[in-house]
C-alpha positions in Angstrom: -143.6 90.4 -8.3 -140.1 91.5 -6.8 -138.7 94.9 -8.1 -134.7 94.2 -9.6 -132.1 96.3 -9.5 -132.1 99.2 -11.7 -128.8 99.7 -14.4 -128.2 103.0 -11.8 -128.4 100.6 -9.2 -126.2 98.2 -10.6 -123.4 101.0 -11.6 -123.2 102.4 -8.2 -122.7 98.8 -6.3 -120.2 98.5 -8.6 -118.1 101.5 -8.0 -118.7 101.7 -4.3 -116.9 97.7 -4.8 -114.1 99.1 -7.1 -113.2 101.9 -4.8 -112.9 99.3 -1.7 -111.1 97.0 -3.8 -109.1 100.0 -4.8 -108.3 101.0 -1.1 -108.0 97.3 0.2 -105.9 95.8 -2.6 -102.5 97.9 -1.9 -103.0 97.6 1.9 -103.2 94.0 1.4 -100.2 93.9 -0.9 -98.1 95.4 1.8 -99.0 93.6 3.9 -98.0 90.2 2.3 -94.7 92.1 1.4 -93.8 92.4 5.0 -95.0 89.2 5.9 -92.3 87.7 3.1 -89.8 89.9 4.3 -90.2 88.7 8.1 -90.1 85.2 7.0 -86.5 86.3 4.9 -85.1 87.5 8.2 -86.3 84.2 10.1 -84.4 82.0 7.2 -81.1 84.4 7.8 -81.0 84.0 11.1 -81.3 80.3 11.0 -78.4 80.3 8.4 -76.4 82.8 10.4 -76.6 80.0 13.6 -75.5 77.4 11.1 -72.7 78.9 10.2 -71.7 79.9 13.8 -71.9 76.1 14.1 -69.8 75.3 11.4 -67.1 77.9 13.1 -67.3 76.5 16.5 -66.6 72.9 15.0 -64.1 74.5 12.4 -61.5 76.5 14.8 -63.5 79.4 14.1 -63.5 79.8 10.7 -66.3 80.1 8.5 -66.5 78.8 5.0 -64.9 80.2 1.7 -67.1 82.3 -0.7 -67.8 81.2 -4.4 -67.9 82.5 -7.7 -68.9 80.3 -10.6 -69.2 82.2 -13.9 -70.2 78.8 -15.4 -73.3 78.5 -13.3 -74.7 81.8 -14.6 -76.3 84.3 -11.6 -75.2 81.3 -8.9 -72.7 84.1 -7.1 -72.2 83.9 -3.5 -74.4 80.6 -3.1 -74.1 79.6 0.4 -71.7 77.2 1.5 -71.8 73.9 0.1 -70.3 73.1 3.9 -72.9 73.7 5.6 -75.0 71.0 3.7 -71.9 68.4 3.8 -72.1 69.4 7.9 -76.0 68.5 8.0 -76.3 72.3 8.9 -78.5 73.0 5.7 -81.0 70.7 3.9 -79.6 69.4 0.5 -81.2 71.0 -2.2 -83.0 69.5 -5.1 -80.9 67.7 -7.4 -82.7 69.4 -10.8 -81.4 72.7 -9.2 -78.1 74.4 -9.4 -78.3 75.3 -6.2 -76.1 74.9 -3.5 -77.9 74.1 -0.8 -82.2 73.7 -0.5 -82.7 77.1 0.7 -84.2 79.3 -1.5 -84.4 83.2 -1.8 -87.9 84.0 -1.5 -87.1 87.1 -3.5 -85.2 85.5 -6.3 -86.7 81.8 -7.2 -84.3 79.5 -8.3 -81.5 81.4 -5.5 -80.0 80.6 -2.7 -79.4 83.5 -0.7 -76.1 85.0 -0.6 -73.5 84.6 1.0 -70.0 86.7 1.7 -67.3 86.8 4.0 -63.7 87.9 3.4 -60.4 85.0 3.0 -60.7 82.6 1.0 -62.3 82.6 -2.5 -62.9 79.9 -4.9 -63.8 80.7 -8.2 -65.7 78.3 -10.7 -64.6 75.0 -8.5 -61.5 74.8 -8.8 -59.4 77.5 -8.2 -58.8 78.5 -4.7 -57.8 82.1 -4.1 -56.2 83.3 -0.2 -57.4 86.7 0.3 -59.6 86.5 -2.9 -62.8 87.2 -1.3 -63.3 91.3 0.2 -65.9 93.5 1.7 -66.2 97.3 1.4 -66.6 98.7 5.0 -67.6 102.2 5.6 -65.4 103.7 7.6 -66.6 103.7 11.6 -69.6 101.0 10.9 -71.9 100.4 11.6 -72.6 102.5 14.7 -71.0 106.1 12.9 -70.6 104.9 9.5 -69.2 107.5 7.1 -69.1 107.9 3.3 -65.5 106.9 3.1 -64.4 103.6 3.4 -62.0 100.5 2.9 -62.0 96.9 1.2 -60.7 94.2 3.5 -59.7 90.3 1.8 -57.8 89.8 5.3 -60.5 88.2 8.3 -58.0 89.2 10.6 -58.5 92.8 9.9 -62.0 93.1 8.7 -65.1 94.6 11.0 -67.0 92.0 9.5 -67.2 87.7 9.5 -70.2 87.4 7.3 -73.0 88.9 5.4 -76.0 86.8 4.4 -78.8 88.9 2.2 -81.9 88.0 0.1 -82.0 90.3 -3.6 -85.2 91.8 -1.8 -88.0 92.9 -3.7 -87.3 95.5 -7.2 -83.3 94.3 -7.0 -81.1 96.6 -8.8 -77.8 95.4 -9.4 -75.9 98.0 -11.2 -77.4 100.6 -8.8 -75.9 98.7 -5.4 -72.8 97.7 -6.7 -72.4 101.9 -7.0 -73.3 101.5 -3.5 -70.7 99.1 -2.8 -73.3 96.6 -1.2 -74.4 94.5 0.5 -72.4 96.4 3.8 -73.5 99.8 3.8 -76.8 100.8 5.6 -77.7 102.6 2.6 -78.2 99.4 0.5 -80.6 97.6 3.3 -84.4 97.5 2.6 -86.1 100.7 3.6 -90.1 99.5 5.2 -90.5 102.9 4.3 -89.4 102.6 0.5 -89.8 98.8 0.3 -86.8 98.6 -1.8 -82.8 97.0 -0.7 -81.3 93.7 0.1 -82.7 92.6 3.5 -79.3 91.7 5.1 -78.0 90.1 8.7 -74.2 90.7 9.1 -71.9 89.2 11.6 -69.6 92.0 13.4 -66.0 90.6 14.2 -67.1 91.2 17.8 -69.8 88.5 17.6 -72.6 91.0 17.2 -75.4 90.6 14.8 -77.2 93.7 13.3 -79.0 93.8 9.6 -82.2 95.7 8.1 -83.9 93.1 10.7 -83.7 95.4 13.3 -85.6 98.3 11.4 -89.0 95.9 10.9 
């Protein structure tokens, strides 16, 4: 006749399996946290080469920014152009989106999108100059606490900025930090919070929280 396992038995094979599950679980997590966060930067930087497309067959200009207050949180979609262009997939048509590329950190999103120039604000009314940036001062190589707001692409530092929300997104707290260009805003590995960003210098250089994974 074959012994079972005692209730002591039981108890400890059953802690020993909590405490691994306890140790494995968060290692795991974090590890599927980067792994969504490396596939975010592969899906900006596929975006950021359609819309150096879209400038180099648009006399290098890149397209306008949006603001619909009648869509709800659909601010700074991406560009309906690059969908028109065939630079984008279409999204789906029960969507509000603009085009079929979704933010992995906020379902139902595109990622964002912002430039400086032109704005257009719920459709229909176009605005020169409407759409701005806050720089700090010296970015992004000695960038200081003081800055400036540029609405004028022939005098901003920066083309474009394309972000994801990135995982525990506060708003009010980074529009304090005037994001999404200061460092300060971009995800921290460390802290696993910020807006994982890619930002096109007017230089033609591209830098972004990217470079820290």
């Amino acid at each position: 006749m074959k012994r079972g396992f005692t209730l002591i038995e039981l108890l400890v094979v059953i802690s020993i399996v909590a405490l691994l599950m306890g140790i494995l679980l968060p290692v795991m997590g974090q590890a599927r946290l980067q792994a969504k966060v490396m596939a975010v930067n592969a899906e900006l930087r596929e975006i950021g080469m359609a819309l150096e497309a879209y400038s180099f067959d648009h006399d290098d200009k890149y397209p306008p920014v949006r603001v619909d207050c009648m869509l709800g949180g659909h601010f700074y979609q991406l560009p309906v152009e690059l969908v028109q262009s065939k630079y984008l997939p279409a999204p789906n048509e029960e969507t509000f989106m603009a085009a079929g590329v979704e933010d992995r950190f906020n379902r139902g999103y595109t990622y964002k999108y912002r430039s400086v120039g032109t704005l257009i604000y719920n459709r229909t009314v176009v605005i020169k100059n409407g759409a701005s940036l806050w720089i700090p001062d010296g970015f992004p190589d000695n960038e200081k606490e003081e800055g400036s707001t540029y609405d004028d692409p022939r005098d901003s530092p920066v083309s474009w900025v394309l972000y994801s929300e990135g995982p525990e997104f506060d708003l009010n707290g980074m529009k304090e930090l005037k994001y999404p260009v200061p460092r300060q805003t971009w995800y921290d590995p460390g802290t696993h919070k910020g807006i994982i960003v890619r930002i096109r210098l007017s230089n033609g250089r591209q830098i972004g929280s990217f470079e820290s994974n």
